[in-house]
KOLTOR-814713 format. One record per residue (C-alpha): x, y, z; residue number from 1. Coordinates in steps of 0.1 Angstrom, whole numbers, padded with zeros to 4 digits. Example, Ala and Ser with C-alpha at 12.3 -4.5 7.8 and 13.67 -1.06 7.14 Angstrom:
<recs>
<<0123,-0045,0078>,1>;
<<0137,-0011,0071>,2>;
</recs>
This chain:
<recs>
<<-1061,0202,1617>,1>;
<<-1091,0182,1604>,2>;
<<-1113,0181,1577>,3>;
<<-1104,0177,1537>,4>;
<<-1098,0213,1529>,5>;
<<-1076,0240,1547>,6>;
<<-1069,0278,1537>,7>;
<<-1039,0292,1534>,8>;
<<-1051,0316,1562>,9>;
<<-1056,0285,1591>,10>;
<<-1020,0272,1579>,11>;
<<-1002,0307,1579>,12>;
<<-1019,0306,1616>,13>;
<<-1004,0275,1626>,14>;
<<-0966,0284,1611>,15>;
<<-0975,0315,1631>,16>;
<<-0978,0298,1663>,17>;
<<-0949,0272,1655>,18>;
<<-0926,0302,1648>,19>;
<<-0936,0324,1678>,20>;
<<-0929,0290,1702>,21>;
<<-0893,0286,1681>,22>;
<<-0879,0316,1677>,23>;
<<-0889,0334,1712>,24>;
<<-0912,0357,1695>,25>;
<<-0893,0367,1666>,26>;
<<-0917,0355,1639>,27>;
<<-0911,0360,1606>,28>;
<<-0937,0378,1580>,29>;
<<-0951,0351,1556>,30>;
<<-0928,0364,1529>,31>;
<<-0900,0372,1548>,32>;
<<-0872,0340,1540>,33>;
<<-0864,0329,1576>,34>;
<<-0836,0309,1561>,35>;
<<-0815,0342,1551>,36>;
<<-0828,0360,1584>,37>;
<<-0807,0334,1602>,38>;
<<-0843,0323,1622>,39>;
<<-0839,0287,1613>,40>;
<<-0809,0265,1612>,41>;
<<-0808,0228,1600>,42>;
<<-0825,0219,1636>,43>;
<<-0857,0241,1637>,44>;
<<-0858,0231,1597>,45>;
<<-0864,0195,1608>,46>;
<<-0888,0204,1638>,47>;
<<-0901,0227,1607>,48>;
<<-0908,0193,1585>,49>;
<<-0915,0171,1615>,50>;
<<-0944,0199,1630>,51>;
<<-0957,0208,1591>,52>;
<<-0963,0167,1586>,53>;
<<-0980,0161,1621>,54>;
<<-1003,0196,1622>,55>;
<<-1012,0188,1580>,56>;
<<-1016,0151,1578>,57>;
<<-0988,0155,1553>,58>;
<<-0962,0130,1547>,59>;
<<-0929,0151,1536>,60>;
<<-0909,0129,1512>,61>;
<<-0868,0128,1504>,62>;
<<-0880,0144,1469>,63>;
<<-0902,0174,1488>,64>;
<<-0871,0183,1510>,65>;
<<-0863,0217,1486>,66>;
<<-0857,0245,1501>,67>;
<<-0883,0265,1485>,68>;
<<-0910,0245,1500>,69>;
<<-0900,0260,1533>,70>;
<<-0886,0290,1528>,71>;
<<-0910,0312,1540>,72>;
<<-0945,0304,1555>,73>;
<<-0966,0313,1520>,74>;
<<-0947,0289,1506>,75>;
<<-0952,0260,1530>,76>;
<<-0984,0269,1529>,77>;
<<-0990,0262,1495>,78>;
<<-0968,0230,1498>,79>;
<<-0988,0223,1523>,80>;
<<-1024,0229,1500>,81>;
<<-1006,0214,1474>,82>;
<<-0998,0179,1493>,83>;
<<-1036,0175,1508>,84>;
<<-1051,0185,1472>,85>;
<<-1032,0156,1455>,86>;
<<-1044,0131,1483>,87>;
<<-1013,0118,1492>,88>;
<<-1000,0114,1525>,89>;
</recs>
């Protein structure tokens, strides 16, 4: 992903993708908690952080690591907007 500014819609696309790859087709609805669906263990959360810093140009810190940054795609998504926004990697 390039450029300075990113919608929610091209990042829900990418999760999309990511979670399509991960879970053999079993992708969640952006709203839908894939934590308490038993989709992601502590594994795919990691490949979760790892793939949402390297698509984004994000840097995910020790202090961003709460759960409700990632616990559904809207919600990394706006983590996501949230991170770029505030210009820091």
């Amino acid at each position: 992903m390039t450029g300075d500014e990113i919608t929610a819609e091209e990042i829900l696309a990418e999760l999309k993708g990511f979670f399509a790859t991960a879970t053999a087709g079993n992708t969640p609805g952006p709203d839908e908690d894939y934590f308490a669906l038993g989709l992601v263990n502590s594994l795919l959360a990691l490949e979760l952080v790892a793939h949402v810093e390297r698509r984004f140009g994000i840097e995910v810190g020790v202090e961003d690591l709460d759960l409700d940054n990632f616990r559904t795609m809207n919600r990394v998504a706006g983590f996501v907007r949230r991170k770029r926004s505030a210009g820091i990697p």
